[in-house]
Structures are given as structure tokens and as C-alpha cells.
N, CA, C and O atoms as a GROMACS GRO file, in nm:
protein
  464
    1UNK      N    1  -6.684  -3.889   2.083
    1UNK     CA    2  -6.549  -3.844   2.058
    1UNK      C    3  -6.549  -3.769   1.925
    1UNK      O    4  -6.608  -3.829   1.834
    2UNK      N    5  -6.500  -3.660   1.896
    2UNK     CA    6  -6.518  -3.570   1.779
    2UNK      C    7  -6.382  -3.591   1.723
    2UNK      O    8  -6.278  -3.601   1.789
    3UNK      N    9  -6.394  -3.595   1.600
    3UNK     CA   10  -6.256  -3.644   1.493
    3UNK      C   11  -6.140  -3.560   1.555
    3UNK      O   12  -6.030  -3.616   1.553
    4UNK      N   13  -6.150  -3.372   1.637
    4UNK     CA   14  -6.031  -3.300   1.663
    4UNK      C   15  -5.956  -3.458   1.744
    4UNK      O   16  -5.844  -3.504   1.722
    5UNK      N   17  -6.065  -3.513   1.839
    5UNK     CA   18  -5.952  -3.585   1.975
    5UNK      C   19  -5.914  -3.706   1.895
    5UNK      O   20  -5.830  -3.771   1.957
    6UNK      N   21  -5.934  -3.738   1.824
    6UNK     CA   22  -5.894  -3.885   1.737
    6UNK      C   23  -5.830  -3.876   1.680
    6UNK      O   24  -5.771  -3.977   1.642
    7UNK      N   25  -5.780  -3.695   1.613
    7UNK     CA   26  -5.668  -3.663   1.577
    7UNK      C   27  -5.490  -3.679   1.708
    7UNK      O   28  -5.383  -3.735   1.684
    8UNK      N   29  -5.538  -3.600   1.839
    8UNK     CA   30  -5.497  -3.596   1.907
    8UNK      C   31  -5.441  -3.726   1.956
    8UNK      O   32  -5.331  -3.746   2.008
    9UNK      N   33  -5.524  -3.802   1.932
    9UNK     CA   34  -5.461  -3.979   2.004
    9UNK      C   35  -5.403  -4.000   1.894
    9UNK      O   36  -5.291  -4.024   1.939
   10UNK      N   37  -5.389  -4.013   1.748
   10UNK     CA   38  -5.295  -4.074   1.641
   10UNK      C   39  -5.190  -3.996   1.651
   10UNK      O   40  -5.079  -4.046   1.634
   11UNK      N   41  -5.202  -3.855   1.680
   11UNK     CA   42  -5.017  -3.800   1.724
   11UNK      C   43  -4.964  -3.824   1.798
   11UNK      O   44  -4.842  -3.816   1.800
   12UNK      N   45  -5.055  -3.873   1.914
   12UNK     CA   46  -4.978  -3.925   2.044
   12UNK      C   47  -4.954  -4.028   2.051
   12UNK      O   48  -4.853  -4.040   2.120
   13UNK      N   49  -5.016  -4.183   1.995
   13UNK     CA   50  -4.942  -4.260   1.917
   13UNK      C   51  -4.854  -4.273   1.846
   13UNK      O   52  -4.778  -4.368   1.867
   14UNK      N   53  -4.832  -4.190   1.744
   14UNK     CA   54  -4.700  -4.156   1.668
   14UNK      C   55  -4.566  -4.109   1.698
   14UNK      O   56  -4.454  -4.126   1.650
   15UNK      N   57  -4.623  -4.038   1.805
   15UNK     CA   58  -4.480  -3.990   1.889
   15UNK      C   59  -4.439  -4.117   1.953
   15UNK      O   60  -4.333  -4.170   1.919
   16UNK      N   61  -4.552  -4.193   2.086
   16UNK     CA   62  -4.457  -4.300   2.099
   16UNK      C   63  -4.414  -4.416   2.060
   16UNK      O   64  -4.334  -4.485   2.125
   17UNK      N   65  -4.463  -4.444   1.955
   17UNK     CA   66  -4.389  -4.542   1.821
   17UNK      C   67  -4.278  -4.498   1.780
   17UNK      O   68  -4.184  -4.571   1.747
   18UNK      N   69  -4.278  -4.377   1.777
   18UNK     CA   70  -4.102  -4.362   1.727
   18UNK      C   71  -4.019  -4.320   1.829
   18UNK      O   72  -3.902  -4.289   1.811
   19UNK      N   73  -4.081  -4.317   1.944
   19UNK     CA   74  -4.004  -4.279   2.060
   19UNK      C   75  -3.983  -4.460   2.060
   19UNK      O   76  -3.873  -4.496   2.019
   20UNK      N   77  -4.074  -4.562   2.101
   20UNK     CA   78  -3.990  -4.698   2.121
   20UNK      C   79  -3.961  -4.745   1.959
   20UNK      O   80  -3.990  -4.864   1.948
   21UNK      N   81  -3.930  -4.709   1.877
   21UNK     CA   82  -3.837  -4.690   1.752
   21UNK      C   83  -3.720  -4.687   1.741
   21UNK      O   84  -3.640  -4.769   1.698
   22UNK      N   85  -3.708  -4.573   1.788
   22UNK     CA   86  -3.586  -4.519   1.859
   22UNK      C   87  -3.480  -4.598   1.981
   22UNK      O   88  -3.359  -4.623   1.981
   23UNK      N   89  -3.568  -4.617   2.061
   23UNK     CA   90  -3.506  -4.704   2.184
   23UNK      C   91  -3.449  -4.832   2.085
   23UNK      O   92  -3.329  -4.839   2.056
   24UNK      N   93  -3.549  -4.931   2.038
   24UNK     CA   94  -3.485  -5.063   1.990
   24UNK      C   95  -3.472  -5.034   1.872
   24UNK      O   96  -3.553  -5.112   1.821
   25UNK      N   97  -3.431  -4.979   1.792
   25UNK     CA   98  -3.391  -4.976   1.662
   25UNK      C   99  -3.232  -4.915   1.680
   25UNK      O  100  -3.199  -4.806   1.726
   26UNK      N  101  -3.159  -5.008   1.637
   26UNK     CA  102  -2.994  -5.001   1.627
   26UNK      C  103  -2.916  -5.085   1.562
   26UNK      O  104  -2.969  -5.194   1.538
   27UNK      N  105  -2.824  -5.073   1.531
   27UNK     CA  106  -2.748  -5.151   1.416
   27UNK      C  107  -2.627  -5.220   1.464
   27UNK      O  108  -2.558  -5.175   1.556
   28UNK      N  109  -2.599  -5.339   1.395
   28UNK     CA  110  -2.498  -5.467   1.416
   28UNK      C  111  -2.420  -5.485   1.342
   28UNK      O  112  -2.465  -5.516   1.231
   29UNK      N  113  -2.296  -5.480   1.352
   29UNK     CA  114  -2.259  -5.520   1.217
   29UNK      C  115  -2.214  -5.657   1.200
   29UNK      O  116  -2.251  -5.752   1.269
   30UNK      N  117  -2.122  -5.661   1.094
   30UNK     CA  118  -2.103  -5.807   1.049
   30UNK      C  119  -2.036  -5.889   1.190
   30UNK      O  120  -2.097  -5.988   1.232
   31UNK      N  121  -1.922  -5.847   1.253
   31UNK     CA  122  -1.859  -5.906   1.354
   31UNK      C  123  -1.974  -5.929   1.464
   31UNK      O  124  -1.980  -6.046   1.502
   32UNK      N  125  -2.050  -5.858   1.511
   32UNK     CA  126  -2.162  -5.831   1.603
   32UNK      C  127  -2.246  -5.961   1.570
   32UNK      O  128  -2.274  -6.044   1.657
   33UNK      N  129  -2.287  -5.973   1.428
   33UNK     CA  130  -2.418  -6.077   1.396
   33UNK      C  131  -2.263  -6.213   1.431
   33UNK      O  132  -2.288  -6.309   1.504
   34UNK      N  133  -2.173  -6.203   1.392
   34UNK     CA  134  -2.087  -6.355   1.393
   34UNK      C  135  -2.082  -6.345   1.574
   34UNK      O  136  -2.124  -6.449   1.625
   35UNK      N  137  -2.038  -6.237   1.678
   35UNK     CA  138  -2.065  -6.287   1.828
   35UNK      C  139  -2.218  -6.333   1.898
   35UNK      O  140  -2.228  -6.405   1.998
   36UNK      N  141  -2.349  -6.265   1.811
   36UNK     CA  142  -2.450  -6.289   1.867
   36UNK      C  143  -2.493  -6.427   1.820
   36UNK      O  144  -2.593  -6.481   1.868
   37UNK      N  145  -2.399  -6.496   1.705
   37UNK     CA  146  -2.448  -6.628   1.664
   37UNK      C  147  -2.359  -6.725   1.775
   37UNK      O  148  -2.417  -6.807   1.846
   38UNK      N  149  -2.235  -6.706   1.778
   38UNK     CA  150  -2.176  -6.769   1.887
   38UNK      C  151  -2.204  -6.762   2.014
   38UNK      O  152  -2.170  -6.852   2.090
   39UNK      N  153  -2.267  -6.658   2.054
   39UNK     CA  154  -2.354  -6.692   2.204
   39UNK      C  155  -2.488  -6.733   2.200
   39UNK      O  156  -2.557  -6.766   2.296
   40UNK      N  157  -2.521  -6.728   2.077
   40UNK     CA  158  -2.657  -6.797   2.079
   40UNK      C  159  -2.618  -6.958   2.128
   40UNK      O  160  -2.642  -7.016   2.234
   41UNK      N  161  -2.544  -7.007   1.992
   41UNK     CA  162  -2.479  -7.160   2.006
   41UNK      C  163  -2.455  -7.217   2.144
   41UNK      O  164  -2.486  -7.327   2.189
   42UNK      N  165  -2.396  -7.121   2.196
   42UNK     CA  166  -2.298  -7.159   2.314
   42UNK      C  167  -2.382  -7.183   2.461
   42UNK      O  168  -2.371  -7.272   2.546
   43UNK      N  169  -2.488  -7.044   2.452
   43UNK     CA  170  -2.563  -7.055   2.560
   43UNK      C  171  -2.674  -7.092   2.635
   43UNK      O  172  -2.710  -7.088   2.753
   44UNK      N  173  -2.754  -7.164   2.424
   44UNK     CA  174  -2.864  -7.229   2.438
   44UNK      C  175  -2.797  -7.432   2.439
   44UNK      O  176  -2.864  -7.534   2.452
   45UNK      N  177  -2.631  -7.411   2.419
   45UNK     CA  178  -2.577  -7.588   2.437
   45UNK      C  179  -2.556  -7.579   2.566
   45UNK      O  180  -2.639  -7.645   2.628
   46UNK      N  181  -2.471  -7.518   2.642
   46UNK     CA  182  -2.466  -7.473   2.786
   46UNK      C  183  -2.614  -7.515   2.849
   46UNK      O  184  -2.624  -7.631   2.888
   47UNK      N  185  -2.691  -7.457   2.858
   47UNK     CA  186  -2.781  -7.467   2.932
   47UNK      C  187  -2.914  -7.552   2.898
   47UNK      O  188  -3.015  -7.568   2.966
   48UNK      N  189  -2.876  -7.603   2.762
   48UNK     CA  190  -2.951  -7.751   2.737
   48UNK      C  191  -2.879  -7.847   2.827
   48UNK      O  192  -2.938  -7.904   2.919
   49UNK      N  193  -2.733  -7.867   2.798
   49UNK     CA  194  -2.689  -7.973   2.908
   49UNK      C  195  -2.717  -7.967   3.031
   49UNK      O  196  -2.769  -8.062   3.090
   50UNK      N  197  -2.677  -7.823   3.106
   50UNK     CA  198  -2.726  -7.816   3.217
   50UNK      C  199  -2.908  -7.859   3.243
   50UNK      O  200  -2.923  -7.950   3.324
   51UNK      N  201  -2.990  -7.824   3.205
   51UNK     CA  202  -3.120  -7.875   3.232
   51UNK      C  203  -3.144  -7.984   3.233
   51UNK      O  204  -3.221  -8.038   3.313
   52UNK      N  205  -3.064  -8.056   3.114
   52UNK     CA  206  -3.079  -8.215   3.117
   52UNK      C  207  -3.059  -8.285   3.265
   52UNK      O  208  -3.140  -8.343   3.337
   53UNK      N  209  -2.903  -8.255   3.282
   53UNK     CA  210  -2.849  -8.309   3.387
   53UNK      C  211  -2.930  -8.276   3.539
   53UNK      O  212  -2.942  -8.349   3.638
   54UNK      N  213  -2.984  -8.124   3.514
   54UNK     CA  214  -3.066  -8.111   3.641
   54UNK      C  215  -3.178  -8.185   3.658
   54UNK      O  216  -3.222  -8.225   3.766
   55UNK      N  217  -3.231  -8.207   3.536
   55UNK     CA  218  -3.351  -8.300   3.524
   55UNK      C  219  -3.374  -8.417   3.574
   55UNK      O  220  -3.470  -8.464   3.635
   56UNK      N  221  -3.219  -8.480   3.522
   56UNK     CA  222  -3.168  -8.629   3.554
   56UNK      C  223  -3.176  -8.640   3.709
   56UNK      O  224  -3.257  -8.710   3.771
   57UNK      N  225  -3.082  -8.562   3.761
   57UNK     CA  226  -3.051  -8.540   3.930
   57UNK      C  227  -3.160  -8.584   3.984
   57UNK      O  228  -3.189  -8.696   4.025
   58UNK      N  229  -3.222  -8.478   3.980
   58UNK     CA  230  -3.358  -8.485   4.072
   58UNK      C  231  -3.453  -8.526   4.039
   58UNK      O  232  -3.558  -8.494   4.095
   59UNK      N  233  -3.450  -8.613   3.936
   59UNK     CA  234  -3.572  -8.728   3.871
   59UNK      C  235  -3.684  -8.603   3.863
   59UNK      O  236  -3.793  -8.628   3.913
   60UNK      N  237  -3.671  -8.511   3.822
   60UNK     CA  238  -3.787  -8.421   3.799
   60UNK      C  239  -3.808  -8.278   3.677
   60UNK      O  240  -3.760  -8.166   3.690
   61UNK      N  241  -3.897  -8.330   3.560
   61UNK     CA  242  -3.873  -8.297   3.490
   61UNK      C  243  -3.923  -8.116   3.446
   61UNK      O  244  -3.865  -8.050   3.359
   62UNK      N  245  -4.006  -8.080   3.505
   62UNK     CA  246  -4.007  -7.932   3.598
   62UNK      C  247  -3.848  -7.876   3.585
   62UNK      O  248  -3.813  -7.783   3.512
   63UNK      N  249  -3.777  -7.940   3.656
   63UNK     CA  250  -3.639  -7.880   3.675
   63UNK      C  251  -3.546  -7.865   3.559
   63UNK      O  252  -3.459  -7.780   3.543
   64UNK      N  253  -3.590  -7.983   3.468
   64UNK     CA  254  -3.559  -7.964   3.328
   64UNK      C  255  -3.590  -7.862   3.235
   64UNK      O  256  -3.516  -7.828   3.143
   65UNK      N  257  -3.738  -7.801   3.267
   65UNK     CA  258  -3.798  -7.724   3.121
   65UNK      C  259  -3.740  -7.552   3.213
   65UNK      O  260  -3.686  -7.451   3.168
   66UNK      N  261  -3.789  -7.590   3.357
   66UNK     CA  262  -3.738  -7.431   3.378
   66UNK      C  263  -3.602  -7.384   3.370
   66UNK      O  264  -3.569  -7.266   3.366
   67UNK      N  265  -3.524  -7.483   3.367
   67UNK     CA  266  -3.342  -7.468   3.352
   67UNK      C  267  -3.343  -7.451   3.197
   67UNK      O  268  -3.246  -7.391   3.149
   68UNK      N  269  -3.430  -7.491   3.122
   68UNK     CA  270  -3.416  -7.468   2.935
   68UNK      C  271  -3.464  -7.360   2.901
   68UNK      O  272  -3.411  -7.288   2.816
   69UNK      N  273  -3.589  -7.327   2.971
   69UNK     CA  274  -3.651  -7.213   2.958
   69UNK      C  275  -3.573  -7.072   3.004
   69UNK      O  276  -3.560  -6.983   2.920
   70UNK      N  277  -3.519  -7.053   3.145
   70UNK     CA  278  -3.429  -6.998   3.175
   70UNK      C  279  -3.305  -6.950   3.084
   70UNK      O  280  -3.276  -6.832   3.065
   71UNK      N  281  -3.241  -7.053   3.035
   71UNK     CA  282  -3.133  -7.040   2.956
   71UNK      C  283  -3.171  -6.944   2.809
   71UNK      O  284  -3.116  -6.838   2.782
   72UNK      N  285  -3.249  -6.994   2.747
   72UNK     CA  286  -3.371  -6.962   2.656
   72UNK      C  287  -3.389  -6.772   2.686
   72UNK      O  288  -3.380  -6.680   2.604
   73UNK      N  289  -3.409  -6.768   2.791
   73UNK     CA  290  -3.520  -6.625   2.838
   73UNK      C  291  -3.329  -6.570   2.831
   73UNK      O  292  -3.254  -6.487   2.778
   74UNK      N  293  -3.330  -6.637   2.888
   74UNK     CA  294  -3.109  -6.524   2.920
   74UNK      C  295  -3.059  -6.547   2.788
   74UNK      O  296  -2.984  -6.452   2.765
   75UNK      N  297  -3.062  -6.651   2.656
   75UNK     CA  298  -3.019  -6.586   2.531
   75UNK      C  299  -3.122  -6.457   2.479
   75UNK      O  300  -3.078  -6.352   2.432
   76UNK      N  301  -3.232  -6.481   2.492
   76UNK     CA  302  -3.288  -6.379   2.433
   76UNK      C  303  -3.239  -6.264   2.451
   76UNK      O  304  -3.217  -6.190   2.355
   77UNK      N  305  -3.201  -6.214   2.628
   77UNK     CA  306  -3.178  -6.084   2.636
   77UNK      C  307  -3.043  -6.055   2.623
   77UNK      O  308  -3.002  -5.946   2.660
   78UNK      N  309  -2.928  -6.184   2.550
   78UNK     CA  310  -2.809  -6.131   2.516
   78UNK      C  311  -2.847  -6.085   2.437
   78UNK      O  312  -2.854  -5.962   2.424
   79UNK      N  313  -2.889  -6.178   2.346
   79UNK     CA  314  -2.873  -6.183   2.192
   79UNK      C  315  -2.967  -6.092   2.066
   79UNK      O  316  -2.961  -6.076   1.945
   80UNK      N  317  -3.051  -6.048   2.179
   80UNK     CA  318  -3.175  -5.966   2.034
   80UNK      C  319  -3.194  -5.838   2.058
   80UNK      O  320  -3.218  -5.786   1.950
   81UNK      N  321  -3.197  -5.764   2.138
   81UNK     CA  322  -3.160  -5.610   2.153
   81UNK      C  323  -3.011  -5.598   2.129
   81UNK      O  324  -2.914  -5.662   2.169
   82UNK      N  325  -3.032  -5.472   2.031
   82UNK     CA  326  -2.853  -5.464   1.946
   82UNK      C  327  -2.771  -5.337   2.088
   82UNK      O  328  -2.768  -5.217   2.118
   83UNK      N  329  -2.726  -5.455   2.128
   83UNK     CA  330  -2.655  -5.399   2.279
   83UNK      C  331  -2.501  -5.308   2.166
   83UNK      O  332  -2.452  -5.356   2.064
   84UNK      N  333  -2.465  -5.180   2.229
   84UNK     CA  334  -2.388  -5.116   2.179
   84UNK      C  335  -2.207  -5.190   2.142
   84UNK      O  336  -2.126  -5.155   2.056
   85UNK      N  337  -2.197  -5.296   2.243
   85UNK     CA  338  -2.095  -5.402   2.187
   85UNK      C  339  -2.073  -5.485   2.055
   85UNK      O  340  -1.965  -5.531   2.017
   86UNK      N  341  -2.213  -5.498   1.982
   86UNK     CA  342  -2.238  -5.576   1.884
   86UNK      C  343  -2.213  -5.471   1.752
   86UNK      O  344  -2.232  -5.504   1.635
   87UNK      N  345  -2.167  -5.333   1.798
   87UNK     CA  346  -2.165  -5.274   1.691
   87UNK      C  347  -2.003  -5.176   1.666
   87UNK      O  348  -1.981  -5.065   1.620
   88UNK      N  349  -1.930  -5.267   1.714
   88UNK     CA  350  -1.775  -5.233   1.765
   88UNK      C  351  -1.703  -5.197   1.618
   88UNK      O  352  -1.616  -5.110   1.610
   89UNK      N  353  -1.744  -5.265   1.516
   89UNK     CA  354  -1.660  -5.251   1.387
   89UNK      C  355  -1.744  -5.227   1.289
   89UNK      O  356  -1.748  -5.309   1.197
   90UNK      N  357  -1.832  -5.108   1.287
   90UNK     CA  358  -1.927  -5.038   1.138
   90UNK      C  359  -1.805  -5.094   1.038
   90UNK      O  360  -1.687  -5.127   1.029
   91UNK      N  361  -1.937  -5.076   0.968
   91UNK     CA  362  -1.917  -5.098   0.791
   91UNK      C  363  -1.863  -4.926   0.766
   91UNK      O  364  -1.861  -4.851   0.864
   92UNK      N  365  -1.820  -4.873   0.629
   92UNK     CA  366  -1.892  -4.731   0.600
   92UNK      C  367  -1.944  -4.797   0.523
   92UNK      O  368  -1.949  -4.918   0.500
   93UNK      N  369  -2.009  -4.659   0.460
   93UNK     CA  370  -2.091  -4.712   0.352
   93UNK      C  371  -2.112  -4.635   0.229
   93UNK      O  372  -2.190  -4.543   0.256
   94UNK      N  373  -2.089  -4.633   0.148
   94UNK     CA  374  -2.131  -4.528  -0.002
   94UNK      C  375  -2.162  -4.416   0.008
   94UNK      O  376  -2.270  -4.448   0.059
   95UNK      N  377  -2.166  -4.332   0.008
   95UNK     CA  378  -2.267  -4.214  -0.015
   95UNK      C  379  -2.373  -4.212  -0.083
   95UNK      O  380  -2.330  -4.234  -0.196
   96UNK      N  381  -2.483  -4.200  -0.092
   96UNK     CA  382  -2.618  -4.230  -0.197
   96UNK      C  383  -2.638  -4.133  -0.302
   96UNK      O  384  -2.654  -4.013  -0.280
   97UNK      N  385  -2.638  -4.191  -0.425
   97UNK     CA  386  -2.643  -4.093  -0.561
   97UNK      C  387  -2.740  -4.097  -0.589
   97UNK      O  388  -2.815  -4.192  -0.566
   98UNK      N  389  -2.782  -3.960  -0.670
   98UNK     CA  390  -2.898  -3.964  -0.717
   98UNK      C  391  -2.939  -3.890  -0.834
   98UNK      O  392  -2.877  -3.784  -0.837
   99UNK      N  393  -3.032  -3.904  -0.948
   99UNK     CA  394  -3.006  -3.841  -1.116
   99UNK      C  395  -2.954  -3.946  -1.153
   99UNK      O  396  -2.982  -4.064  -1.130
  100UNK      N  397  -2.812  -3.857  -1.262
  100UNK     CA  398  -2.760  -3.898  -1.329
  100UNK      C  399  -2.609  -3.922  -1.235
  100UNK      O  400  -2.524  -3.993  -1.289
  101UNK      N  401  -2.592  -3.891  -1.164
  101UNK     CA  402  -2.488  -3.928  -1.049
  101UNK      C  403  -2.486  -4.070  -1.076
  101UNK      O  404  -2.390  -4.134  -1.119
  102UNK      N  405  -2.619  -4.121  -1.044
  102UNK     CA  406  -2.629  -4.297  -1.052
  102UNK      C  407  -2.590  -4.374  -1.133
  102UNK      O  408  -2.552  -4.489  -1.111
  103UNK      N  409  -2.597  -4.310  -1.254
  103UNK     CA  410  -2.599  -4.359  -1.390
  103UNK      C  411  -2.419  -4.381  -1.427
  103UNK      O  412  -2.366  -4.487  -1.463
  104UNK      N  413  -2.346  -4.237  -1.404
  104UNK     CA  414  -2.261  -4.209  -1.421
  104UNK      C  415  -2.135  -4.388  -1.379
  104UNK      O  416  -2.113  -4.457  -1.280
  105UNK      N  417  -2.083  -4.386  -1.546
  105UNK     CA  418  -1.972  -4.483  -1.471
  105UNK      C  419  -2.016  -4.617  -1.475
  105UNK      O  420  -1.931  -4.699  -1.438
  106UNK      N  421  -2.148  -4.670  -1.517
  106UNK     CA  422  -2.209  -4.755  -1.521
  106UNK      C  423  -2.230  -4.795  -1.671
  106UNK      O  424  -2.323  -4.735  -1.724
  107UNK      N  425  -2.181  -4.860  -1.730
  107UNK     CA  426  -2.210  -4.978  -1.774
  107UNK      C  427  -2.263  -5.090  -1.840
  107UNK      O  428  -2.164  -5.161  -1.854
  108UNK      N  429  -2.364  -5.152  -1.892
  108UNK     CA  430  -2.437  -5.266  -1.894
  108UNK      C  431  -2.362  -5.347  -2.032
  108UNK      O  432  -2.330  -5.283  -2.132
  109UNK      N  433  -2.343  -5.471  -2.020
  109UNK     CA  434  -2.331  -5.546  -2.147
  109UNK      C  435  -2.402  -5.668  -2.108
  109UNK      O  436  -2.408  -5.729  -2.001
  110UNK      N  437  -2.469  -5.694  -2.256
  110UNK     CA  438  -2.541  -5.841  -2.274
  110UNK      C  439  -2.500  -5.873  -2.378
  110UNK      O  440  -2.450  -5.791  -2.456
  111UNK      N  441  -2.509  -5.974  -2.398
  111UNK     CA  442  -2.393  -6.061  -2.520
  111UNK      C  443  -2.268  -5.990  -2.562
  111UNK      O  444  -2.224  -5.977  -2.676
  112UNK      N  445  -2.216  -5.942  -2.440
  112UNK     CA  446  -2.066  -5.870  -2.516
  112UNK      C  447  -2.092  -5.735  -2.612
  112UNK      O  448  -2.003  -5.686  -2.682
  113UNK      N  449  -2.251  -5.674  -2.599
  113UNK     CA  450  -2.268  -5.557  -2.641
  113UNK      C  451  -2.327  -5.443  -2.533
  113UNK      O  452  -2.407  -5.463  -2.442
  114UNK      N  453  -2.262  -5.320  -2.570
  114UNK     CA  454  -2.292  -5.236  -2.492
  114UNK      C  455  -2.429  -5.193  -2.497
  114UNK      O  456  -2.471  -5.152  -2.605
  115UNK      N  457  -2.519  -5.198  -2.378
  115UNK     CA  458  -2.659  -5.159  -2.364
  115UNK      C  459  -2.666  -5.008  -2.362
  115UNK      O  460  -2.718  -4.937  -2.449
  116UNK      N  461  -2.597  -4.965  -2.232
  116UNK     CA  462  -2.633  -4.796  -2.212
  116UNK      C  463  -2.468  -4.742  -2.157
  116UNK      O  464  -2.447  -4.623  -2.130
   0.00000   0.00000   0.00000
């Protein structure tokens, strides 16, 4: 393999790293992280009880781990890809300064004396 094609495979790697970058990389905001914590709660207590009780039923404990596991595998795919619902109420956010922009308006005191 000559370094040109080893070039060729690290761009084509690179493209699809930021092509699945792209796909799962998305943002939540504050309300979003407080619903994905309440269905976490809700759906891994839900379906702990349920497994228990299925467990109990049928004296078989198989029926228990795949009803936990199940429940388990279905929070994951609520709760960890930032589904476009979880992002209903953005933040804004600052504009980013930079220089003396940053500086500007700022401040510092230590013992009640001015630093800068």
C-alpha cells in the first residue's frame, strides 16, 4: 500500500466521522435534560415492577431479566439520542468576544482593591 492510498482511507474516514457526527451530535436543553430524567425514572420503575411481577407469575426468572433488559434497551432509545422534542425551549446564548471586547466592562477586585 503506498502512503498516496493511506492518504485516501484517512479522508474517507474523516468524512464519515463527521458525517456520523453530524447524525448524533445535537443539543438538549435544560427542560429536555429535566423530561429525559423523568422518563428515565419512570420507565426503568415501570418496567422493574413489571419484570418482577412477570418473574413472580411464572416462577421463571428468564422472564424477569428479559422484561428488565427490555425496559432497559426501550429507555436507552428514549432517552440518549437528542430526539428533536428534547430541544423545544433553547437557551440563547452570548455572542462570543474576542481582544479587548472581552476585557471590556470587566472588573476584578481582591481585598476590596481594584486589580485591572
Amino acid at each position: 500500500m503506498s502512503p498516496l492510498e493511506s492518504d485516501e482511507r484517512s479522508i474517507d474516514m474523516d468524512q464519515l466521522l463527521e458525517q456520523a457526527r453530524t447524525v448524533w451530535e445535537g443539543e438538549i436543553d435544560f427542560e429536555g435534560q429535566k423530561l429525559a430524567e423523568l422518563l428515565t425514572y419512570a420507565i426503568l420503575s415501570i418496567s422493574g415492577v413489571v419484570a418482577f411481577f412477570a418473574g413472580y407469575f411464572t416462577q421463571n426468572i428468564y422472564n424477569t431479566l428479559y422484561t428488565g433488559l427490555g425496559g432497559t434497551a426501550l429507555t436507552f432509545l428514549l432517552v440518549v439520542p437528542p430526539w428533536p422534542f428534547y430541544n423545544q425551549h433553547p437557551q440563547p446564548w452570548l455572542p462570543p468576544k474576542t481582544g479587548r471586547q472581552a476585557w471590556q466592562g470587566v472588573s476584578i477586585e481582591v481585598d476590596g482593591k481594584k486589580v485591572s
